[in-house]
C-alpha positions as CSV (number, residue, x, y, z in Angstrom):
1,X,21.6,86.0,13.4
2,X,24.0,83.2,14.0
3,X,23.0,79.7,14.7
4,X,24.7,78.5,17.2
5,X,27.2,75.2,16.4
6,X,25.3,72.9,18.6
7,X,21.8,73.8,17.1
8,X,24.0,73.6,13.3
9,X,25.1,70.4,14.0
10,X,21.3,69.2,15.6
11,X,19.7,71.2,12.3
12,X,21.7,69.1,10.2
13,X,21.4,65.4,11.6
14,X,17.5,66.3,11.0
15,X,18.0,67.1,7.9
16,X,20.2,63.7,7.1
17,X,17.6,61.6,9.0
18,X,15.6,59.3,6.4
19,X,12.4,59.6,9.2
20,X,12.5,63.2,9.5
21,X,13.3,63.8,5.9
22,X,10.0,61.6,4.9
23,X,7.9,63.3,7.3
24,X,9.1,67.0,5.6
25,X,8.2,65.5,2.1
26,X,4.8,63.8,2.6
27,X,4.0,67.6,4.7
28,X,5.6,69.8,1.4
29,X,3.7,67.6,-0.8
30,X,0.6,68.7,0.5
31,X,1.0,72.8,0.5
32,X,-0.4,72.7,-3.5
33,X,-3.6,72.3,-2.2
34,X,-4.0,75.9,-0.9
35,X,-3.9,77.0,-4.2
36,X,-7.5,75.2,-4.6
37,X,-10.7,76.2,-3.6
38,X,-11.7,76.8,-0.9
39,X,-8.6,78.4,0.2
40,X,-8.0,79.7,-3.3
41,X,-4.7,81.2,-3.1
42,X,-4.1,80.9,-6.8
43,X,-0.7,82.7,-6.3
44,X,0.9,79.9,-4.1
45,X,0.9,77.7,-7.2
46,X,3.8,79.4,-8.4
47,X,6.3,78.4,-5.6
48,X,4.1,76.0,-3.6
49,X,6.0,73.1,-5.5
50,X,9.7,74.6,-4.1
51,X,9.5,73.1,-0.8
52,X,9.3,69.8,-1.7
53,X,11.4,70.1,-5.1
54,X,14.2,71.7,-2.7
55,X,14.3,68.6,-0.6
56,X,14.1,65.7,-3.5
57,X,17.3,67.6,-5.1
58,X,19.4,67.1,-1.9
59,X,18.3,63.3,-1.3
60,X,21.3,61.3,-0.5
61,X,20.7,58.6,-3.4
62,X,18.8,58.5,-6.7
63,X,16.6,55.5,-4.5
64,X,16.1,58.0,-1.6
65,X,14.5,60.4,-4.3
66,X,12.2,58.1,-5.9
67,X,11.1,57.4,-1.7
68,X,10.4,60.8,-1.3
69,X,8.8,61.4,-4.7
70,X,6.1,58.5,-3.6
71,X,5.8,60.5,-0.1
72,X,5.2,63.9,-1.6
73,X,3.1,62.3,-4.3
74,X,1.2,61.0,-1.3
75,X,1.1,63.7,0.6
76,X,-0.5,65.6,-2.2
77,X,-3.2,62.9,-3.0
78,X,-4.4,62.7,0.7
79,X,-4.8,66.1,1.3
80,X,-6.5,66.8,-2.5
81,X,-8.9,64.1,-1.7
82,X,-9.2,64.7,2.3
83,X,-13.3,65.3,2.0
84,X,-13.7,62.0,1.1
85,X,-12.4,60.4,4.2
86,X,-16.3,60.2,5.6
87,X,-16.9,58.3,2.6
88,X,-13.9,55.8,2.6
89,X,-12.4,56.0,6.0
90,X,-9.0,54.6,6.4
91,X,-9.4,53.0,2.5
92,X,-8.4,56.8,1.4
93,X,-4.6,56.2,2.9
94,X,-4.3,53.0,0.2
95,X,-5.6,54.9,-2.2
96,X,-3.4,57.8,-1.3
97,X,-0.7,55.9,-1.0
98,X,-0.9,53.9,-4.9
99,X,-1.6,56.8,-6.8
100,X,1.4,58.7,-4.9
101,X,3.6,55.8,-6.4
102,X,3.1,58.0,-9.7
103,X,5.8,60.7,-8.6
104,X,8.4,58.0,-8.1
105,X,10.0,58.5,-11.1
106,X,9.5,62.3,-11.0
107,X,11.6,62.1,-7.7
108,X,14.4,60.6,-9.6
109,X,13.8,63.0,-12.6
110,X,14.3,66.2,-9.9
111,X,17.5,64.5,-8.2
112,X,19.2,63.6,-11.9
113,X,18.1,67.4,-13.4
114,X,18.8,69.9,-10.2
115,X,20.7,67.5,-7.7
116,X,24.3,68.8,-6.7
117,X,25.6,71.5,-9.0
118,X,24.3,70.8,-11.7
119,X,26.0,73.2,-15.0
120,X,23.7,76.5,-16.2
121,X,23.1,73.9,-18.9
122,X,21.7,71.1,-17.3
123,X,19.6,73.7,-14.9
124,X,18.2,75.5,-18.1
125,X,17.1,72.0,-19.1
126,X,15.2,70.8,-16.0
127,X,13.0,74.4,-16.3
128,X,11.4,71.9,-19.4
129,X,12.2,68.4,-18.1
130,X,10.7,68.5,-14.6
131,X,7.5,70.4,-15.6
132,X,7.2,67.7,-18.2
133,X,7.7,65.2,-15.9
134,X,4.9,65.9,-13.5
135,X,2.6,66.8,-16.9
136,X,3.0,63.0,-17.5
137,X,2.1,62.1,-13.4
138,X,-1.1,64.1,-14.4
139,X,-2.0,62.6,-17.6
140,X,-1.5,59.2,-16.1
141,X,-3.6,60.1,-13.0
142,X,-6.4,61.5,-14.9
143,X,-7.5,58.1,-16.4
144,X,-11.1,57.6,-15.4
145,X,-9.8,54.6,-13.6
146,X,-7.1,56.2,-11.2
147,X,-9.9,58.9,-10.2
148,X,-9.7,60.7,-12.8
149,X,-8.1,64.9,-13.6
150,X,-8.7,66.4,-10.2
151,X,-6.8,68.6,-8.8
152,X,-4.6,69.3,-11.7
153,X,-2.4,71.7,-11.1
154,X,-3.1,73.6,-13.6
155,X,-6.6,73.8,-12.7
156,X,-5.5,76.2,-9.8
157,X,-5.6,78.9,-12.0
158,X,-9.6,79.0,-12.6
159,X,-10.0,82.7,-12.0
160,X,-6.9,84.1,-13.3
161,X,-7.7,85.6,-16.8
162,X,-4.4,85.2,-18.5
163,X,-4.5,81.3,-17.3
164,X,-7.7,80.8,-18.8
165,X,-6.6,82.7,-21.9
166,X,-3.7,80.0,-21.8
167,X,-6.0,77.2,-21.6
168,X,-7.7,78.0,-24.9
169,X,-4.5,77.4,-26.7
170,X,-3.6,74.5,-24.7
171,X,-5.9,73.4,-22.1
172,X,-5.2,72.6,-18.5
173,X,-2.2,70.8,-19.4
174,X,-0.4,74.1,-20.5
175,X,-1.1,76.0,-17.6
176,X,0.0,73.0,-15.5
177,X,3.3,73.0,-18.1
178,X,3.8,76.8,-17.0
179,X,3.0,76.3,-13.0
180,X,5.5,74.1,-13.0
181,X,8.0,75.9,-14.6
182,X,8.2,78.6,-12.5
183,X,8.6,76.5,-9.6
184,X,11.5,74.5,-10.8
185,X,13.0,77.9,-12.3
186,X,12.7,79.4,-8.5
187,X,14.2,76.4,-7.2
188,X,17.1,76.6,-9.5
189,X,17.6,80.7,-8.5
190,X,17.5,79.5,-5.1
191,X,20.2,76.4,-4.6
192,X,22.1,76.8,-7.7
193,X,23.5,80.4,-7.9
194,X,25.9,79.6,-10.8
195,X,22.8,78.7,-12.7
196,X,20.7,82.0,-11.9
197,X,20.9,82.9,-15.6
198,X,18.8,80.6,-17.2
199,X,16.3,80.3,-14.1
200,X,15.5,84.2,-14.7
201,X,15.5,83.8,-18.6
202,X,13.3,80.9,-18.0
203,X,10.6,83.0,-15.7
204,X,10.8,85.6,-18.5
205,X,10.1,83.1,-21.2
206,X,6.8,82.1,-19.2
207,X,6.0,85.7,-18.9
208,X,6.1,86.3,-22.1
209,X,4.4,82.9,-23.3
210,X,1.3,84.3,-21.5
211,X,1.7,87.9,-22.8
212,X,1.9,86.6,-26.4
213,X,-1.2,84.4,-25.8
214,X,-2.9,87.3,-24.1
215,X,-2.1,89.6,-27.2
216,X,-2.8,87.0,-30.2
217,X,-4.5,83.9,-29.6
218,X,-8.0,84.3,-30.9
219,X,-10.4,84.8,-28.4
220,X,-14.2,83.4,-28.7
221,X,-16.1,85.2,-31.1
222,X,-19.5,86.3,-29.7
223,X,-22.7,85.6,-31.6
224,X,-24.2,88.9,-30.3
225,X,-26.8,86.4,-29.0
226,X,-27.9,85.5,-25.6
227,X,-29.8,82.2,-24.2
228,X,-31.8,83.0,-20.6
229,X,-30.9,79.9,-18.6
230,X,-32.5,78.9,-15.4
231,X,-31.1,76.9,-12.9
232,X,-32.7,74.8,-10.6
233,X,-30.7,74.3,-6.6
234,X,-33.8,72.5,-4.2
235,X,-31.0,72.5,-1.8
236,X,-30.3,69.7,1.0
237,X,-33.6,67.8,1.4
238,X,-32.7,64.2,3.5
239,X,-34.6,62.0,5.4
240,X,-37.8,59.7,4.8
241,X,-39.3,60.2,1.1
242,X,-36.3,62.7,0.6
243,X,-36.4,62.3,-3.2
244,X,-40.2,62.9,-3.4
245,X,-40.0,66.0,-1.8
246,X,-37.0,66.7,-3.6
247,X,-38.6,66.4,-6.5
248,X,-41.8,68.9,-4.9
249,X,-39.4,71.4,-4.1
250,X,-37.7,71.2,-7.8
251,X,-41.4,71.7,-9.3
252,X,-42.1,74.5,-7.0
253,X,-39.0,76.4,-8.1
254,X,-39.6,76.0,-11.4
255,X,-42.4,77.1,-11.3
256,X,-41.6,80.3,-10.0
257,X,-40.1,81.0,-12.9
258,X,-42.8,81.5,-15.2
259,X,-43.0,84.6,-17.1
260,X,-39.8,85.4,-16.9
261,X,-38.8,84.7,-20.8
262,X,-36.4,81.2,-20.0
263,X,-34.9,79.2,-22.9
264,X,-33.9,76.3,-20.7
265,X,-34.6,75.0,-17.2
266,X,-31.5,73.0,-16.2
267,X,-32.0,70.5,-12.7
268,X,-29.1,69.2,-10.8
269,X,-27.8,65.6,-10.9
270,X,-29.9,62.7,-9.3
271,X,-32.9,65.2,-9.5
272,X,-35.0,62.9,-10.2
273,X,-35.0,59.1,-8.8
274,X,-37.5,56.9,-11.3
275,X,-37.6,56.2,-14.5
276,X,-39.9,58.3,-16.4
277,X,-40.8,55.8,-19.0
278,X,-41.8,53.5,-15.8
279,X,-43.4,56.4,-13.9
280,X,-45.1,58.3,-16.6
281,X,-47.0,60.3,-13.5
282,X,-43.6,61.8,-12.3
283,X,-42.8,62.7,-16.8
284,X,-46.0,64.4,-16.6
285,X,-45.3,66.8,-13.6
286,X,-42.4,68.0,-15.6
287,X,-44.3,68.5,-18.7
288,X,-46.8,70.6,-16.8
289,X,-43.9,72.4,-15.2
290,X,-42.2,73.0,-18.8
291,X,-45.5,74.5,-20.3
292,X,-45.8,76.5,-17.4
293,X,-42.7,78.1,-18.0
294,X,-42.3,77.6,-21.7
295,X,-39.2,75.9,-21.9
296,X,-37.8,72.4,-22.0
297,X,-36.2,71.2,-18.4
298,X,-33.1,69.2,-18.8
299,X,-33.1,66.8,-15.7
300,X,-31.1,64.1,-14.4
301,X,-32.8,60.4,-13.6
302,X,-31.3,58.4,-11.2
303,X,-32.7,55.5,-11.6
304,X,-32.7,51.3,-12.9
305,X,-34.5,51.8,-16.2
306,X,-36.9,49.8,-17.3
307,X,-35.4,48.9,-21.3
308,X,-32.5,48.0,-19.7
309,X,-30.6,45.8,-17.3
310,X,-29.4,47.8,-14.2
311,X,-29.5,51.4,-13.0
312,X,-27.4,54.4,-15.1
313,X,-27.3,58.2,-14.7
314,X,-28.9,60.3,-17.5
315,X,-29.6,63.7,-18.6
316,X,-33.6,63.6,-19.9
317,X,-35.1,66.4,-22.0
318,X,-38.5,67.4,-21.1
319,X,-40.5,69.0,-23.3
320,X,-44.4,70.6,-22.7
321,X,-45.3,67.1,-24.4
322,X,-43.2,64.9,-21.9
323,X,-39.8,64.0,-22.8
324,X,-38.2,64.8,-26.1
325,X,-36.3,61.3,-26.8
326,X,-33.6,62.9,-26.2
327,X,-31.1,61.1,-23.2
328,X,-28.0,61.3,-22.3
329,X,-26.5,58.1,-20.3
330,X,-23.2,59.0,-18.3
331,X,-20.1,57.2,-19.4
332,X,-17.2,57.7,-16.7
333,X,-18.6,57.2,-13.5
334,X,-16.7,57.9,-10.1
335,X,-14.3,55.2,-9.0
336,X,-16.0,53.8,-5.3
337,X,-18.9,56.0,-5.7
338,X,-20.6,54.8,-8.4
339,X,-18.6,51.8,-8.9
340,X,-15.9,49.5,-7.5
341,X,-13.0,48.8,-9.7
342,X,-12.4,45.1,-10.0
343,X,-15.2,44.3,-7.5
344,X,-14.3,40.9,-6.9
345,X,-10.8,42.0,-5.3
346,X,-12.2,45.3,-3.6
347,X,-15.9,44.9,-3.1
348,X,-14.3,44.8,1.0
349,X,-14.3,48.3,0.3
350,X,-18.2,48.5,0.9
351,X,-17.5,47.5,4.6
352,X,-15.5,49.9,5.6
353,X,-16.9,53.4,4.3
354,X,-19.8,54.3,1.8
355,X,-18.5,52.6,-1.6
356,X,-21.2,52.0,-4.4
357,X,-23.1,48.7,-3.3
358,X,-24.2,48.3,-6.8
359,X,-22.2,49.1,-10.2
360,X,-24.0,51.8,-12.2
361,X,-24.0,51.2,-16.0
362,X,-22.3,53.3,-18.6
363,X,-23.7,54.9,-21.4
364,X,-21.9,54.5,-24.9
365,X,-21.7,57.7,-26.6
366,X,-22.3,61.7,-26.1
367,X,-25.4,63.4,-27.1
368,X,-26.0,66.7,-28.0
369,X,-29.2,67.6,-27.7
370,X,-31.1,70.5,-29.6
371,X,-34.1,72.6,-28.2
372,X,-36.7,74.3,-30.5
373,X,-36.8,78.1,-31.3
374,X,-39.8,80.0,-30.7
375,X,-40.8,78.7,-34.5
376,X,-40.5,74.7,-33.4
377,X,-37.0,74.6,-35.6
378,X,-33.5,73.5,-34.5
379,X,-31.9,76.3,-32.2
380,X,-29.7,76.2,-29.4
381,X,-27.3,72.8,-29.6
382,X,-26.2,71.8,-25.5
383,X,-24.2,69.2,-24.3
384,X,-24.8,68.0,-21.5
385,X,-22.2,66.4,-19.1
386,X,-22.8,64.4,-15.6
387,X,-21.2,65.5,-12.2
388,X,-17.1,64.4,-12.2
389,X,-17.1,64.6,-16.4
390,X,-16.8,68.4,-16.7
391,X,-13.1,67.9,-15.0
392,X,-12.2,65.3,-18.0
393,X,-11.4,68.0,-20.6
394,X,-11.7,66.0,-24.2
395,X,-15.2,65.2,-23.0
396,X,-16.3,68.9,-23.5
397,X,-13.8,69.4,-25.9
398,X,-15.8,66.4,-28.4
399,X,-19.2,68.0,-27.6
400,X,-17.6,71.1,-29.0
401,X,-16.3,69.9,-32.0
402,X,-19.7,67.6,-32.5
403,X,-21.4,71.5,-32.6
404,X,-22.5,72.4,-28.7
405,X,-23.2,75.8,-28.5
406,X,-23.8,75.6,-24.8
407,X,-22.0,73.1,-22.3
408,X,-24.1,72.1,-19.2
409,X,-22.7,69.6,-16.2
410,X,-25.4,68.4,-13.9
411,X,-23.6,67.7,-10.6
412,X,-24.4,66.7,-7.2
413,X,-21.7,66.8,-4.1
414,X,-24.4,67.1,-1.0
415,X,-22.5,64.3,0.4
416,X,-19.2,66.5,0.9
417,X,-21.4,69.8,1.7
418,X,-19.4,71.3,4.5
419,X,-16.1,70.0,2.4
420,X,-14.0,71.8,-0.1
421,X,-15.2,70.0,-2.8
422,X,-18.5,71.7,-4.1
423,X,-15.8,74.5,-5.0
424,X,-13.8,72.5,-6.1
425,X,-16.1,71.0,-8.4
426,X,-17.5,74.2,-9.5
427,X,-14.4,75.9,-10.3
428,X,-14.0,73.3,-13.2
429,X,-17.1,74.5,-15.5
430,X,-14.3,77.9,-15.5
431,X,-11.6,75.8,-17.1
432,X,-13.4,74.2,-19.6
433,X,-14.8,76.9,-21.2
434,X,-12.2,78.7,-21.7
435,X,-10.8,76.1,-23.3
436,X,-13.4,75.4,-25.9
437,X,-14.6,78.9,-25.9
438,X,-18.1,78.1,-25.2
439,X,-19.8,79.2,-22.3
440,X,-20.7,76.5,-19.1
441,X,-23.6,75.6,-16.9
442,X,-22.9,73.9,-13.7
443,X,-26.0,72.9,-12.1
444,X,-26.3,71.2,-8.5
445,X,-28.5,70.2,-6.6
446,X,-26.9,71.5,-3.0
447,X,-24.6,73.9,-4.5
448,X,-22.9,75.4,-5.4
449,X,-23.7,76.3,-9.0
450,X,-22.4,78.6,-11.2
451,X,-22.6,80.0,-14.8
452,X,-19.2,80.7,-16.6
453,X,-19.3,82.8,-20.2
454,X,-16.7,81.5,-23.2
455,X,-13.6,82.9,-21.6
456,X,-14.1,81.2,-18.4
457,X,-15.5,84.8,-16.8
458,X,-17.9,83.9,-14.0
459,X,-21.4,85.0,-15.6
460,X,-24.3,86.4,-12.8
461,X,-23.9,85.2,-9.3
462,X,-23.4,81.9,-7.9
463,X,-25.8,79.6,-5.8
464,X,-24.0,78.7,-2.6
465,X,-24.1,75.5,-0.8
466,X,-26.9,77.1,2.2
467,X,-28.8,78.2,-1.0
468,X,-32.6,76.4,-2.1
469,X,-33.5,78.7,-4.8
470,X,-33.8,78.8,-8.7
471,X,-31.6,81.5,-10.2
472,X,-32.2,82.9,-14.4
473,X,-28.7,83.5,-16.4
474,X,-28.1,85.7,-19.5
475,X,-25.5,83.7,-21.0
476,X,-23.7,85.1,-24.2
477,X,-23.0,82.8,-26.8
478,X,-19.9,82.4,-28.9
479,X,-18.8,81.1,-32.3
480,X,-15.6,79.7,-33.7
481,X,-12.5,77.7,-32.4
482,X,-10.0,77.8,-29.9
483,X,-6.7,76.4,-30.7
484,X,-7.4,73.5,-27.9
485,X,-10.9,72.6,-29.5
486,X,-8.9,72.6,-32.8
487,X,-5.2,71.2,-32.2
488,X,-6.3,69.4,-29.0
489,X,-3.7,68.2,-26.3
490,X,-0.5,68.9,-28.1
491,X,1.5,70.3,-24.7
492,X,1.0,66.2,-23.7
493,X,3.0,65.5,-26.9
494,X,5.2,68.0,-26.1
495,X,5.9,67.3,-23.0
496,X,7.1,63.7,-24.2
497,X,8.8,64.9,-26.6
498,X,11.4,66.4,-24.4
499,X,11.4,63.5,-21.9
500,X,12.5,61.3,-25.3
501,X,15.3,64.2,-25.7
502,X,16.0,63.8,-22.5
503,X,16.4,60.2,-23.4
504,X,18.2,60.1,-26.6
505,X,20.8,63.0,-24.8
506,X,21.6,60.6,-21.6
507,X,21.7,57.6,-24.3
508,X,24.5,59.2,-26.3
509,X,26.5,60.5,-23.4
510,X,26.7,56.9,-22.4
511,X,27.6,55.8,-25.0
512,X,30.3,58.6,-25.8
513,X,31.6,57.9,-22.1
514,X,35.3,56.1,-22.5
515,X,35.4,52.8,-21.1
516,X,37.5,52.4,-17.9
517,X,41.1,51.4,-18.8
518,X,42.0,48.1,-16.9
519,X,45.4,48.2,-15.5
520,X,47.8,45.9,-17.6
521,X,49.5,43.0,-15.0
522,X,52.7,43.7,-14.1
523,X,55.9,42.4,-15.8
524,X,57.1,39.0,-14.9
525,X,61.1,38.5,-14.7
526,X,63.9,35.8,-14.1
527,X,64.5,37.3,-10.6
528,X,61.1,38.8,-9.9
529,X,57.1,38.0,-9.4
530,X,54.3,39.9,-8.6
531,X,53.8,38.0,-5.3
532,X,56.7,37.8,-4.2
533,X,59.6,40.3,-5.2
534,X,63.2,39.9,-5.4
535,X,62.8,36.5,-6.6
């Protein structure tokens, strides 16, 4: 069908119009999210980036793209982070809006590599320069201080078994690396047909990338031995004394549980809200509950401690004799929620949504804690993590290397229930163990929660967010290393290394670009003059 001139000519004064241009990018810069839980279209990662790549390569001037690299960035950020809007009101849009100003310079990247028509060289090149790009947005983001790694790209791919097989050899960053790819290589087959070449020879590189890995990379070994974990989901329980009977309904389910052959009772995050050296009433209640069920319970205390200054976030072994000494304190807490950066600037923050009236305190170091066998020695080795750590990969990937056998994240998102981000959250525990090759616990206290085995395979069924229940898990240990436990994040180093190419290959093409020749004055004579001929 024909467009009609009129309608062309309308189509195209759009298209040129900065206003309607910015409104395109900051919409195209949200469409990754569908790739996410809830909607979990996994598949739309592979082009959902093409949109908005499409229309940074035709912006008028390399300024214009760094513009519409902020709104996409933007774009992206706000609709990631929508659910916590309740929380932080019209404070999200700043937010939104500072971390967007990360994909500036990737907006100028995409113009410089794919804008106009560019050679089958320079295309082949941005299938590694753009995707390396971004990796560096993400790495940047995912300081603890910026908000940390969610919703890496990358991390789209939780349920896809050759991604996850990917992420043992390289993490999250090297599925991001290969998401990325594929987009930019679809754009190029798209808008640049002289280039169509390299774009399919660089789809059928990342095809067989992932068939290699599938094929070789060593997988976890399996110990041929299981652990019976319990988990413990009291579900939404609000209102006056909502911790108490929080706490009843914990004890209750646990409970429950006896006879049923355990090796660890794992409670969600904020399970508990005093400190048990303070309230030894409440550490004897779970020491009752533990011999009744013949394990240790791993809960979480939410509470200001009583040997130290100011209230932290920790992971408390109980054993049948109280608890064990063993403790972990949480180290990156959640920017707003359980701290405000640079109070003193943004403590205003607190007046316009739910933002942490009070700093929480930091622990120091990891722990891994180890539970008696059936003989009172050493046995199973876990580490645990608290709520937004499990998305900070080198956290689990340290516990690994310090010997965990079995990773546990104690999480609670009841405040975003009817949001996208209890799957969200749980979708991570996938993630990182395949990357470490150890199998994952993530326990909640509103759901949902969910059991993952070493490759990242969902293990039993999950406890949804309308679920109050207590739920027993055969979990299969595994043995040895994965490439990303061992080599760590070398697709970041990667990743710059081509970027410094990049670099060094502009630098000498400057430099090898002839100066413009000035044009030499004219020729002065007896009966002639520049200014005025003839004389």
């Amino acid at each position: 069908m024909r467009i009609p001139v009129g309608r062309r000519e309308q189509l195209t004064r759009l298209s040129a119009s900065p206003w309607w241009r910015g409104v395109a990018v900051f919409a195209t810069g949200a469409l990754p999210v569908l790739a996410f839980p809830a909607p979990g279209l996994w598949w739309f990662a592979y082009v959902a980036l093409v949109p908005w790549l499409l229309l940074v390569r035709t912006a008028p001037t390399g300024r214009r793209a760094v513009v519409e690299g902020w709104l996409g960035g933007t774009g992206f950020m706000l609709a990631m982070h929508h659910w916590l809007m309740p929380n932080l009101h019209v404070f999200i849009l700043l937010i939104a809006a500072l971390l967007g100003l990360l994909w500036a310079p990737w907006g100028w990247l995409v113009r410089s590599m794919l804008g106009g028509a560019p050679s089958p060289g320079r295309a082949a090149a941005a299938i590694a320069v753009v995707p390396s790009g971004w990796l560096m947005v993400e790495v940047v983001r995912s300081w603890e201080g910026l908000g940390g790694p969610w919703g890496l790209l990358g991390a789209s791919q939780w349920q896809v078994p050759p991604a996850l097989r990917l992420a043992s050899v390289g993490g999250v960053w090297l599925v991001s690396l290969l998401v990325v790819a594929v987009n930019t290589a679809v754009v190029v087959l798209v808008a640049v047909p002289t280039a169509r070449v390299p774009a399919v020879a660089g789809v059928c590189a990342c095809a067989l990338a992932v068939g290699a890995v599938w094929l070789w990379a060593p997988r976890p070994g399996r110990s041929g031995e299981d652990v019976r974990i319990a988990v413990v989901q009291p579900g939404v329980i609000n209102g006056v004394g909502g911790a108490d009977r929080r706490f009843a309904r914990g004890e209750q389910l646990t409970r429950e549980l006896a006879g049923r052959d355990v090796d660890l009772v794992v409670w969600g995050e904020s399970s508990v809200g005093v400190d048990l050296a303070a309230r030894p009433r409440f550490a004897a209640r779970l020491a009752a509950v533990s011999r009744a069920v013949g394990a240790d319970v791993l809960v979480n205390v939410d509470a200001r401690r009583s040997d130290r200054p100011g209230i932290f976030k920790s992971s408390v072994l109980v054993g049948p004799d109280g608890p064990t000494g063993d403790r972990y304190d949480k180290m990156r807490l959640v920017p707003f929620g359980e701290y405000v950066p640079a109070r003193a600037l943004l403590g205003w923050a607190t007046s316009v949504g739910k933002a942490a009236g009070e700093d929480r305190m930091r622990g120091s170091r990891q722990s891994v804690m180890v539970l008696p066998d059936d003989e009172g020695r050493a046995g199973l080795r876990v580490g645990p993590l608290v709520c937004f750590e499990s998305a900070f990969p080198d956290m689990s990937r340290r516990l690994v290397r310090s010997g965990t056998q079995l990773l546990i994240a104690q999480s609670a998102t009841s405040t975003f229930q009817d949001s996208w981000a209890p799957a969200q959250h749980a979708s991570l525990a996938a993630l990182r163990a395949a990357e470490t090759g150890r199998p994952m616990v993530h326990a909640t206290l509103t759901g949902v929660s969910a059991v993952y085995g070493p490759g990242g395979e969902p293990v039993g069924e999950r406890l949804s967010t309308g679920t109050s229940a207590s739920a027993v898990y055969e979990v299969p240990l595994a043995g040895g290393t994965t490439p990303y436990v061992r080599l760590g994040d070398w697709p970041v180093y990667g990743a710059l290394a081509v970027l410094a190419a990049l670099c060094a290959a502009e630098g000498l093409r400057a430099l090898r670009k002839p100066a413009p020749e000035t044009a030499a004055p004219p020729a002065r004579t007896a009966h002639g003059s520049a200014v005025r001929p003839g004389r």
